[in-house]
C-alpha positions, 0 to 999 in steps of 0.5 A: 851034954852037962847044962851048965849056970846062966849069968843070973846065978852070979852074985852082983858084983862078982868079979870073973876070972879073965880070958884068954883065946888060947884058952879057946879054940875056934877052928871048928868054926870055919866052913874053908881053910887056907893051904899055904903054898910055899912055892909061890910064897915071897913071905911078904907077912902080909898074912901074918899082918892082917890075920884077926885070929893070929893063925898064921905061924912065923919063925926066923921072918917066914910062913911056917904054917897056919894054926888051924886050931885058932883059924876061922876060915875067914879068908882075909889071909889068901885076899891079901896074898899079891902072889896067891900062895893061900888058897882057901878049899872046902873043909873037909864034910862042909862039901853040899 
């Protein structure tokens, strides 16, 4: 793995480019992940809504999936569900 510069080595005053999570995928993260089950989805948005990571996917005003890519298995998603249509699992090689 390349080592890369620590913050010491900016010049004062240097200003940095800005970021932008799309840039940065934080899946790889999570120990569970929701499943998304449409049969029990009412597509109240409540998932959508309360997402910090903007993971759930919407298209025409309904669940399309999760963007496991930005998802960090926080679980806000399937706490907030009144008909429980996201379960979260183990990821998979996170099993004990």
């Amino acid at each position: 793995m390349e080592k890369k510069e620590g913050w010491k080595t900016l010049p004062e005053g240097d200003i940095l480019e800005g970021g932008s999570s799309l840039k940065f995928k934080t899946g790889n993260w999570r120990s569970s992940k929701p499943i998304h089950h449409p049969e029990k989805c009412i597509n109240c948005l409540l998932c959508w809504i309360y997402c910090p990571d903007g993971a759930i996917k919407v298209k025409d005003g309904k669940i399309e999936g999760i963007d496991y890519d930005y998802c960090k298995g926080c679980g806000i998603c399937a706490h907030e569900c009144p008909k429980d249509a996201i379960e979260m699992v183990i990821e998979k090689g996170m099993e004990k």
